[in-house]
N, C-alpha and C positions, 0 to 999 in steps of 0.2 A: 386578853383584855383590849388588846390595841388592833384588832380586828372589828370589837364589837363599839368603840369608840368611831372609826372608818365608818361601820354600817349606820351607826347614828347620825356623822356628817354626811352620808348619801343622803339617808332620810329626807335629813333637813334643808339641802340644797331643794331636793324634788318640793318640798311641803313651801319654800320660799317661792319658788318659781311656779308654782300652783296657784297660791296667793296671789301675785304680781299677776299672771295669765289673767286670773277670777276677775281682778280690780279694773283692767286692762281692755277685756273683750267682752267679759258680762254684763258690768257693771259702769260701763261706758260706750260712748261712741264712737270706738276703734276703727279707723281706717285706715287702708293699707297693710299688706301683708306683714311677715315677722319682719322686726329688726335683724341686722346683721349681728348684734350685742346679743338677742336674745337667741339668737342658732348659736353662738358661740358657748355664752352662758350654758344652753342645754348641753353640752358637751360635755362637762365638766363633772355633775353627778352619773353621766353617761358612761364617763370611759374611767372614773375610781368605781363604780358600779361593777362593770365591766369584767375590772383587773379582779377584785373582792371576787366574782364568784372562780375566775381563774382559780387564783389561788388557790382555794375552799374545793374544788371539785376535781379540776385536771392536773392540777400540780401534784399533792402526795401519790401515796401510792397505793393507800386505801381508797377507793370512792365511798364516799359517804353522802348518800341523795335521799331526799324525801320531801313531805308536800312544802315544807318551810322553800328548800332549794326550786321545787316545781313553781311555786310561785312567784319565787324573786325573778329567776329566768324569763319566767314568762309578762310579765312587767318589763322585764329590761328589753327584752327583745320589742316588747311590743313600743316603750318609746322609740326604740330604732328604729324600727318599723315605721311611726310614725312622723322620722324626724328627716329620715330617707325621701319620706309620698311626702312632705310638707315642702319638698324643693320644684316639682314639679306642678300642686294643685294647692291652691290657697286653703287650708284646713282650721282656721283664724276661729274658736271655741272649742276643738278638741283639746288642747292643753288643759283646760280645768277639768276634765276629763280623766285622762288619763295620769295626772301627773300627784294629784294626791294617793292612786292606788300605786303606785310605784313608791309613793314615798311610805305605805304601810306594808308595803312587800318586801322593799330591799334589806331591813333587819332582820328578817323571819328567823333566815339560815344559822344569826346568830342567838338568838332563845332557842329555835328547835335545830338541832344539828344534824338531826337524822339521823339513822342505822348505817351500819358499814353494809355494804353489798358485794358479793361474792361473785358478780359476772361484769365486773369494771373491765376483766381482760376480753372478755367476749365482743366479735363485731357485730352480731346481732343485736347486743344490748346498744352498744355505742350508736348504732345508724338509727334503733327503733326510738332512744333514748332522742338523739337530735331532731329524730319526723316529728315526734310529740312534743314537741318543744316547737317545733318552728310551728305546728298546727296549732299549737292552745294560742299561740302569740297571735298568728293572723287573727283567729278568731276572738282577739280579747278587742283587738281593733274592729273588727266587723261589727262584732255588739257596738260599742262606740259608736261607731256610725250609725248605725242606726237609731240609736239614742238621740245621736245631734241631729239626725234626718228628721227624725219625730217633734224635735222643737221647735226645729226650724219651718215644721208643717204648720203645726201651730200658731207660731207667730204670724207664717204670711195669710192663712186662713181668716187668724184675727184683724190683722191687718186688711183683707177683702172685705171684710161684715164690717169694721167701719169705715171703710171708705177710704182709704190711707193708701189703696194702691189704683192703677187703672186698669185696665182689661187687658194690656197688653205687655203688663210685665208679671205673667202667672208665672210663677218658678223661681224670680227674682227676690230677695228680701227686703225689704225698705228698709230707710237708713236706720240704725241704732247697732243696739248688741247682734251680734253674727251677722251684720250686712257685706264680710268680708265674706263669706260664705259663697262656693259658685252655684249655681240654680242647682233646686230639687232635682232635675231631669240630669244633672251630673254627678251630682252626690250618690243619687240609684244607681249608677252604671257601674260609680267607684263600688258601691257597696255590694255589688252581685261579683265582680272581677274579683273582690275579697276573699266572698264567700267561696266562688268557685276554685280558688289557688289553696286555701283553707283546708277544704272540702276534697281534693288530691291530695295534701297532706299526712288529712287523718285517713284517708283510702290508704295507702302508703304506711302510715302507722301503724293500722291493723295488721296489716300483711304480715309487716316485719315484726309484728308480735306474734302471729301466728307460728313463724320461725325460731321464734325466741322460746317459745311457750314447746314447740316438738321437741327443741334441741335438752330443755331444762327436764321435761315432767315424760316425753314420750308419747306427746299426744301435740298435736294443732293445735285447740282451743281449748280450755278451762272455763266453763258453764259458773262463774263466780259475779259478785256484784259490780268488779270493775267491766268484766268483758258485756256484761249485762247493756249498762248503759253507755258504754261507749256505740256497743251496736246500736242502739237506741237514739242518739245524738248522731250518728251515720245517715240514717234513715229518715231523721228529722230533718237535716240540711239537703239530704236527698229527693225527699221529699217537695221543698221552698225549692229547689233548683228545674223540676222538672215541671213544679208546679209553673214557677217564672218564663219558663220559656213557651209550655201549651195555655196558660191560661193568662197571661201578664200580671200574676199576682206581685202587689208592690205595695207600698206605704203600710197601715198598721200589721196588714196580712205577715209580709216580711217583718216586720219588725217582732211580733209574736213568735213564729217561726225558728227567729234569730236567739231571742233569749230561752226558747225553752230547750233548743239545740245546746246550746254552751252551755243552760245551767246542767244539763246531765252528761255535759265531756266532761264539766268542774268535777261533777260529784264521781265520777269514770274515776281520775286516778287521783286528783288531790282530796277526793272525800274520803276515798278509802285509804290511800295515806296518813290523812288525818286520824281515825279511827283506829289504825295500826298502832301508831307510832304516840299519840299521846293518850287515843280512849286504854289503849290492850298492853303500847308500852313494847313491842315486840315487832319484827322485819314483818 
């Protein structure tokens, strides 16, 4: 009970400071980078977040993981992530962003608790387990960005057609919501460097699932719906990457690209998770 009260006040710390970001950066005209209060503040549902899935995952002795757990992780990671690139690059509209799916992620683990898993002692599982985690997290930020790349085209597009900017600040936002924002032409650079550390990741993932999948069944690969679309989402980011570099493919091209990529990693191993574990009820 007093786990699932903890994942509640994560919740609501993230659902408070989602609000505060929304009121703050959208819905106003924000200037200057984060407060020193509000990096502190993020820390707070960051590191009981944190410690909660400790607890819950590497501390007993059973592992018990599944999509509830795949997801929390991958939210928590992905504020990190975000809160890490936020000291170096002013990212001032990604917080409402990200910080309400963090606050509908970090309770999962406690309604769905997931199956006990019988290869917790295995280092195959442990290595392929952390590549897939730190790959779904880069890339839950990469979508993000591109999502905020895509408004921010938007805006200054609308901003050209009426006349609100001059010829020589293309890339620049005008004042209002997201003018903290650094030009298009850097927001793209961040967002390919994403995709591409991403994009090694889940290379990397597969592998060590390959090893995972010989050591367990006697075979490399299992022709199933998660290995399906994970290759699938490989070849899609593979794809936006080789496209990016011979063709300069960028703005909605990428942005296409990008969600149809993660929405079939999502469905790779949290869909089938899902399906397992609440449709069938069974590992």
């Amino acid at each position: 009970m007093s786990f699932i009260v903890l994942h509640l006040a994560v919740s609501a710390l993230y659902g408070g400071l989602a609000l505060h970001f929304w009121r703050t950066r959208w819905r106003s005209d924000h200037q200057g980078g984060t407060a020193a209060w509000e990096r502190a503040a993020l820390l707070a549902p960051l590191a009981l977040h944190g410690w909660l899935l400790y607890a819950e995952l590497l501390a007993p002795d059973t592992l018990r993981f599944g999509f509830g757990h795949a997801l929390s992780i991958m939210l928590w990671l992905g504020v990190l992530i975000f809160w890490v690139e936020s000291l170096f690059y002013s990212l001032e509209g990604m917080q409402p962003l990200i910080l309400p799916l963090a606050a509908l992620a970090a309770p999962l683990p406690a309604v769905f608790p997931g199956l006990a898993s019988g290869h917790a002692a295995s280092l195959e599982f442990k290595l392929h387990l952390v590549l897939g985690m730190f790959a779904y997290s880069v890339f839950t930020i990469a979508m993000l960005h591109a999502l905020l790349m895509a408004i921010a085209e938007r805006t200054l597009h609308r901003s050209h057609r009426d006349g609100a900017l001059a010829r020589g600040t293309m890339g620049v936002l005008p004042a209002g919501p997201l003018s903290g924002l650094p030009p298009l032409l850097t927001l793209e650079r961040l967002l390919f460097r994403l995709i591409g550390l991403a994009f090694a990741l889940l290379t990397l993932t597969l592998l060590t699932g390959a090893v995972f999948s010989e050591t367990l069944f006697g075979r490399a690969l299992r022709f199933d719906h998660k290995t399906l679309f994970a290759f699938l989402s490989w070849l899609t980011f593979a794809v936006l990457l080789v496209g990016r570099h011979a063709y300069g493919w960028r703005g909605r091209t990428a942005l296409r690209f990008t969600l149809s990529g993660f929405v079939m990693l999502l469905l790779a191993y949290v869909g089938s998770r899902f399906v397992l574990e609440v449709v069938l009820s069974r590992v």
